[in-house]
KOLVEXZA-622485 format. One line per field, with one value per residue (C-alpha): residue in one letter; residue number from 1; x, y, z. Coordinates in Angstrom, 1 decimal. Example, Ala and Ser with C-alpha at 12.3 -4.5 7.8 and 13.67 -1.06 7.14 Angstrom:
KOLVEXZA-622485
aa <- (A;S);
i <- (1;2);
x <- (12.3;13.7);
y <- (-4.5;-1.1);
z <- (7.8;7.1);
END
This chain:
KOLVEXZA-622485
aa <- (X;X;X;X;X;X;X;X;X;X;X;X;X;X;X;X;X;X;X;X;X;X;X;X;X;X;X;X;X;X;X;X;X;X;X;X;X;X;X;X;X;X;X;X;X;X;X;X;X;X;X;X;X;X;X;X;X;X;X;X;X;X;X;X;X;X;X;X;X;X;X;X;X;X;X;X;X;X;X;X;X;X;X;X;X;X;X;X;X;X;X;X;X;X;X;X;X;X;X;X;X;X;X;X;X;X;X;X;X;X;X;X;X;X;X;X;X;X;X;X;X;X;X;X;X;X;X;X;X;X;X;X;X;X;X;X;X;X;X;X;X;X;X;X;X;X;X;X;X;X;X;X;X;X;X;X;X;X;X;X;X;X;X;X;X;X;X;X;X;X;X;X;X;X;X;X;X;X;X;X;X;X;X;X;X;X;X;X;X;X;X;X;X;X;X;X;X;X;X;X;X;X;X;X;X;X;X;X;X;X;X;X;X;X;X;X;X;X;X;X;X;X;X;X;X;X;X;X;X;X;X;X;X;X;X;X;X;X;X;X;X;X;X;X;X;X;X;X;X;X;X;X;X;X;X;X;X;X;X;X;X;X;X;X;X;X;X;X;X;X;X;X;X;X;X;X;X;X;X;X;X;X;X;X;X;X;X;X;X;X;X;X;X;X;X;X;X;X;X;X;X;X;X;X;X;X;X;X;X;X;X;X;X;X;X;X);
i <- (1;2;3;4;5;6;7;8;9;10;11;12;13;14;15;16;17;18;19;20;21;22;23;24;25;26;27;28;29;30;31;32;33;34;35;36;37;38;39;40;41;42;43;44;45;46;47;48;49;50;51;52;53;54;55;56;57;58;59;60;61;62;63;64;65;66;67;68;69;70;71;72;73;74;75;76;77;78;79;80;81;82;83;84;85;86;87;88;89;90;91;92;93;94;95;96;97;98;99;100;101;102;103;104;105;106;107;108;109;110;111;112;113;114;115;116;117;118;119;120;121;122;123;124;125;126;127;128;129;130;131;132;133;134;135;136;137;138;139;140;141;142;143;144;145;146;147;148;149;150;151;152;153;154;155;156;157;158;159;160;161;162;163;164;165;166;167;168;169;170;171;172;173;174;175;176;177;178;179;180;181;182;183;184;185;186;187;188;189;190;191;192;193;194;195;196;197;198;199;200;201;202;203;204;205;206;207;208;209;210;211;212;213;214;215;216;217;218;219;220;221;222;223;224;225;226;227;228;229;230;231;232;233;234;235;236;237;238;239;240;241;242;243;244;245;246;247;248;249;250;251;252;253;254;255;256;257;258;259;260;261;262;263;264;265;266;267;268;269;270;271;272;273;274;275;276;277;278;279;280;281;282;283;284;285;286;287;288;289;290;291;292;293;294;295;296;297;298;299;300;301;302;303;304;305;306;307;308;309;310;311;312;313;314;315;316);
x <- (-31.5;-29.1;-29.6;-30.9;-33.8;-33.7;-34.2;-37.3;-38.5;-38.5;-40.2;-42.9;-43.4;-43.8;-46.5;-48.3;-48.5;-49.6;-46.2;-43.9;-40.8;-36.9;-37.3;-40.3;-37.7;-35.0;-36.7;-38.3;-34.8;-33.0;-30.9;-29.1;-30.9;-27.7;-28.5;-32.2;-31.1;-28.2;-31.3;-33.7;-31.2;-30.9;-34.9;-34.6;-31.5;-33.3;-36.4;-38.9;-40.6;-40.5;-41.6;-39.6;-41.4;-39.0;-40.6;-43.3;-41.9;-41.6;-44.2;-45.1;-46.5;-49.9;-50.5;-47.3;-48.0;-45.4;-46.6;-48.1;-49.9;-53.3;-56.3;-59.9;-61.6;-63.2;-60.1;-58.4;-61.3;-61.1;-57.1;-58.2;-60.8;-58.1;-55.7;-58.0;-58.0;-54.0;-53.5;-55.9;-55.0;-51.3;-48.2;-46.2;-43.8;-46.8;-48.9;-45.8;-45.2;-49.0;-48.9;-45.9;-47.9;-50.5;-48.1;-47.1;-50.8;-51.6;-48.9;-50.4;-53.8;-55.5;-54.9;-58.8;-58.6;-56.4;-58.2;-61.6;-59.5;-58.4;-61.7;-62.9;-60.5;-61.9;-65.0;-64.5;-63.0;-62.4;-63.5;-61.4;-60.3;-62.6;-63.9;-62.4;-64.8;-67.6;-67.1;-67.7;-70.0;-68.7;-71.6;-73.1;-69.5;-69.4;-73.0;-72.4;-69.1;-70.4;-73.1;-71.0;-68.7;-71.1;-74.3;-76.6;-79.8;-79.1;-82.7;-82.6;-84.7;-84.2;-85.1;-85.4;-86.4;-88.9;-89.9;-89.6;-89.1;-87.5;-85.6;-84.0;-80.7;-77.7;-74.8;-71.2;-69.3;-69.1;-67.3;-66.9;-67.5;-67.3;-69.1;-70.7;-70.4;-72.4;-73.4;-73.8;-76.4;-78.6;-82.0;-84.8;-87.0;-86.2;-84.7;-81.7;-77.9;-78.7;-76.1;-77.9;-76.6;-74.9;-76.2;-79.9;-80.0;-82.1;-81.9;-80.2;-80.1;-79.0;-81.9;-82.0;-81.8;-79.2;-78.2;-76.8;-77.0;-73.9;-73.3;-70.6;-67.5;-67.6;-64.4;-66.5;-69.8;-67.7;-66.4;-69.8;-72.1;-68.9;-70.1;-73.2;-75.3;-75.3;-71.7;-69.2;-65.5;-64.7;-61.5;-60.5;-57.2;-55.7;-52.5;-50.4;-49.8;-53.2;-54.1;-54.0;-57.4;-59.2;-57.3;-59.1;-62.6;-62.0;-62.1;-65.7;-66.4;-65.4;-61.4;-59.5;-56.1;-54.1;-51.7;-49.3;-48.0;-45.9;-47.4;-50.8;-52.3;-55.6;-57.5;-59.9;-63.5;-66.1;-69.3;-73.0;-74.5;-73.7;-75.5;-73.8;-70.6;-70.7;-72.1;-69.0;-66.6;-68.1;-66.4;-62.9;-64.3;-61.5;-58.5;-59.7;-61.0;-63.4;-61.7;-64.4;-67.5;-69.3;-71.9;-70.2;-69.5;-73.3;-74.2;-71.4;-73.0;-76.9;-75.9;-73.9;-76.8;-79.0;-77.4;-76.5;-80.4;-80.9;-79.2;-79.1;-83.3;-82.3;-80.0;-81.7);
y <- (89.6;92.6;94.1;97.2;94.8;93.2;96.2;97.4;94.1;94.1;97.4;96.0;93.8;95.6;97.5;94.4;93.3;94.7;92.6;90.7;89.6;89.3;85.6;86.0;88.3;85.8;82.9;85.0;86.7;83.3;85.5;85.6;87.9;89.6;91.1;91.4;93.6;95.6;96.0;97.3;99.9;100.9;101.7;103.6;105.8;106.5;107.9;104.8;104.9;101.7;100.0;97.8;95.5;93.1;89.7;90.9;92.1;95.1;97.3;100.6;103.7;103.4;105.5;105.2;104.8;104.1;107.1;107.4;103.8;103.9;101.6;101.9;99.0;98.6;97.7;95.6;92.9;93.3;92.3;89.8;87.8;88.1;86.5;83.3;83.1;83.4;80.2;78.1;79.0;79.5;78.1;78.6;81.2;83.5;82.3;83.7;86.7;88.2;86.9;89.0;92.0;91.2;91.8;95.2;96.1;94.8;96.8;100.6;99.7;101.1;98.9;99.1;97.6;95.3;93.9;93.9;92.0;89.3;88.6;88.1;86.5;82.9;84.2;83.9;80.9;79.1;75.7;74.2;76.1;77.8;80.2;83.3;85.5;85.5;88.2;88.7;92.1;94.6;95.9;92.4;91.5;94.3;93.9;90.2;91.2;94.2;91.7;89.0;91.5;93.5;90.6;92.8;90.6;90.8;90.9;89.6;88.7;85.9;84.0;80.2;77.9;80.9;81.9;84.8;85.0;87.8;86.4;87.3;85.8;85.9;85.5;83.1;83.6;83.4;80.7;80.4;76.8;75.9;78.9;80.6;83.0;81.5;83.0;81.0;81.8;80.6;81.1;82.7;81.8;77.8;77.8;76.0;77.0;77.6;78.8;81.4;81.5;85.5;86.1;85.2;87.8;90.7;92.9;93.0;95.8;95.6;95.6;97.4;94.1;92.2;88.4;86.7;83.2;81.8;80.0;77.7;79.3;78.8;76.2;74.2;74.8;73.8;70.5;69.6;69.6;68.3;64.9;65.1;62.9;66.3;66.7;64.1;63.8;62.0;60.8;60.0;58.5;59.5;58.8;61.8;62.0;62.0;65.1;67.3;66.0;67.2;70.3;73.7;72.0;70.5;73.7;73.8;70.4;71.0;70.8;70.1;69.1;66.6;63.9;62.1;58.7;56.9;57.6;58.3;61.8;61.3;64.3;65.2;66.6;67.8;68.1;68.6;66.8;62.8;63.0;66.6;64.9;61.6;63.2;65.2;62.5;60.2;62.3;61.3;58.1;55.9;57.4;57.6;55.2;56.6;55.2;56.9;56.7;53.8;55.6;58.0;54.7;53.2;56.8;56.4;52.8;53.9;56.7;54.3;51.4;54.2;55.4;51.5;51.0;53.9;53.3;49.2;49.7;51.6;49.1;47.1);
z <- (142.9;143.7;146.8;146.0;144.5;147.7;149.7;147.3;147.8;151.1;151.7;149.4;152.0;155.0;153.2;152.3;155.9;159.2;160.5;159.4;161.2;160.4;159.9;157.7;155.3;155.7;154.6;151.6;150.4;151.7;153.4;156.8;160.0;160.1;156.3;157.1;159.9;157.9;155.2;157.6;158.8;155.2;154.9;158.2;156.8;153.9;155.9;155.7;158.9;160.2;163.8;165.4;168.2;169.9;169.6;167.6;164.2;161.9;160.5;158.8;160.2;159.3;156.6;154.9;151.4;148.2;145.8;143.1;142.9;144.9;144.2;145.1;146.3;143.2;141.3;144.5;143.9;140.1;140.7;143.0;140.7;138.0;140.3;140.6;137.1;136.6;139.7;137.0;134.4;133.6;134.1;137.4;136.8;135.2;138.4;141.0;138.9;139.5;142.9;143.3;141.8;144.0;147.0;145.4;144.9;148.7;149.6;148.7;150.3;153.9;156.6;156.3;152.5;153.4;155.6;153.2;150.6;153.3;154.6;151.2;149.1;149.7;148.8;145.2;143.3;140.0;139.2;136.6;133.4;130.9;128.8;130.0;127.7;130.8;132.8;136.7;136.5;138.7;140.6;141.5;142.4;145.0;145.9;147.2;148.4;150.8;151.6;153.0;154.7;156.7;156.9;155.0;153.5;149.6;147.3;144.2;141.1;139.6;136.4;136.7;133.6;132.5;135.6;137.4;141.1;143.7;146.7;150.2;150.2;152.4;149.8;151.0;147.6;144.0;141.8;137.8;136.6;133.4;131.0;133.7;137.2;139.9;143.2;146.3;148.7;151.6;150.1;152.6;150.0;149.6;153.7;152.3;150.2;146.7;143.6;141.4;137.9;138.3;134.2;135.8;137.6;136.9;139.9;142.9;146.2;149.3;151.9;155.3;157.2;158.7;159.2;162.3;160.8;160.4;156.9;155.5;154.0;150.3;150.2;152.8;150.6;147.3;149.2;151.3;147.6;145.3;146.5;146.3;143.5;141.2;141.1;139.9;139.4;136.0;135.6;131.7;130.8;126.9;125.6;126.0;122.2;121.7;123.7;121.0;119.8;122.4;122.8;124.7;124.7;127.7;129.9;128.7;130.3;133.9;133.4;136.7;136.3;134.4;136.1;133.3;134.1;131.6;128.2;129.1;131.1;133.5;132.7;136.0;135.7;138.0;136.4;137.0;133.8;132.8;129.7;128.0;129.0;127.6;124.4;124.5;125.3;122.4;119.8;120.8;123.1;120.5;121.6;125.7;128.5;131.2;134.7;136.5;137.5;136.4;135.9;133.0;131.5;131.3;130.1;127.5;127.0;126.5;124.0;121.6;122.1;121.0;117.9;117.4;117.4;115.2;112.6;112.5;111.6;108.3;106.9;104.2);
END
């Protein structure tokens, strides 16, 4: 990076932070405090108006914008979900490029907006790799996310194997697992969390009412129910030659990661249904071993037994 790179770099972070300080530049420019300080000089000839607080750090007058790039709110949480998807699902140099743009976008926001997009970022998250055709609709997104921000009771109506029900909910977050966008919510209705299938949803308004409850974060609601009986990790081991056979379907079956040892790649899973599973993981069940659970394994067990049965009794 040349330094007039450098220099653009660094004013793209000043306005992506309230403050930042000379050994925060250093470290990200690997770069001595002496340049950080020449650099800073540099921005101040050239009329950025920057704050200096001994001990504290640098920052920009508030208001201070890079023209012409401004976002709306809108399209900082449409970045934002996109950004989950990029960390799952590409490599790592696509992953730290949008991050980088993420900075740059960060950067022309309100202090206000800024501030909006930090208290909600872990409010939305990705489970594993999938189909990328589901969208997150734009108006529920924003619905939940005001609704978590400013505690407002969120009413929904909600469709439930045929049923039809409407519900006071105070929303925690939203997560995409496997095909679909779920909502996470502690139901007045049930007086307990529930996850509400976003593509379910018929309606949805904000009421007039407020909550004081305070509810689990959505990491800690993702990792307090992961354990539970109705989630499990699966752990599957192919050869790594062999991968090619199963190919993109596994993003539809709760795809994790993958850790490769030797010649063979342990392919993780969290999924909410044994049975769909091993029916999927019969079609290639020659080429892979189930390590985990034992329980996968007795599913895998009663589906062959089953077809074993069937088709033993027409055999003359």
């Amino acid at each position: 990076m040349n330094r007039l790179e450098r220099i653009s770099s660094i004013l793209v972070q000043l306005q992506s932070r309230s403050v930042i300080t000379a050994q925060q530049i250093a470290d990200r420019f690997d770069i001595s405090l002496r340049t950080v300080y020449r650099d800073i000089r540099t921005l101040e000839e050239a009329g950025i108006p920057i704050i200096g607080n001994v001990g504290i750090g640098y920052s920009l007058v508030d208001g201070y914008k890079l023209p012409p790039l401004m976002f709306t709110r809108e399209e900082a949480i449409a970045f934002l979900t996109a950004e989950k998807f990029i960390e799952k699902m590409s490599d790592l140099q696509n992953v730290q490029s949008y991050k980088s743009g993420m900075s740059k976008i960060k950067a022309v926001l309100k202090y206000v907006e800024k501030d909006y997009l930090s208290d909600v970022e872990d409010n939305i998250s990705i489970l594993g790799k999938s189909d990328t055709g589901r969208e997150l609709p734009t108006a529920i997104t924003q619905c939940i996310l005001k609704s978590i921000s400013e505690r407002i009771v969120m009413r929904i109506s909600y469709s439930s194997n045929e049923n039809m029900s409407e519900r006071d909910i105070e929303p925690i977050g939203c997560f995409y697992s496997q095909i679909n966008w779920y909502m996470v919510a502690f139901c007045r209705l049930r007086n307990d969390y529930r996850s509400f299938r976003i593509d379910k949803i018929n309606s949805f308004s904000l009421t007039d009412e407020s909550f004081s409850k305070e509810h689990l974060s959505l990491p800690q609601y993702i990792e307090k129910y992961r354990l539970q009986k109705d989630i499990y990790e699966v752990i599957i081991r192919v050869k790594s030659s062999d991968l090619i056979t199963i190919n993109d379907y596994k993003y539809y079956h709760g795809w994790l990661k993958e850790e490769v040892e030797d010649d063979y790649t342990d392919i993780y899973f969290r999924i909410f249904n044994l049975e769909h599973f091993a029916r999927w993981y019969l079609s290639f069940a020659d080429i892979a071993d189930v390590l985990q659970p034992a329980i996968l394994q007795e599913k895998v067990k009663d589906q062959i037994n089953l077809l074993l049965n069937r088709y033993s009794g027409n055999r003359s």
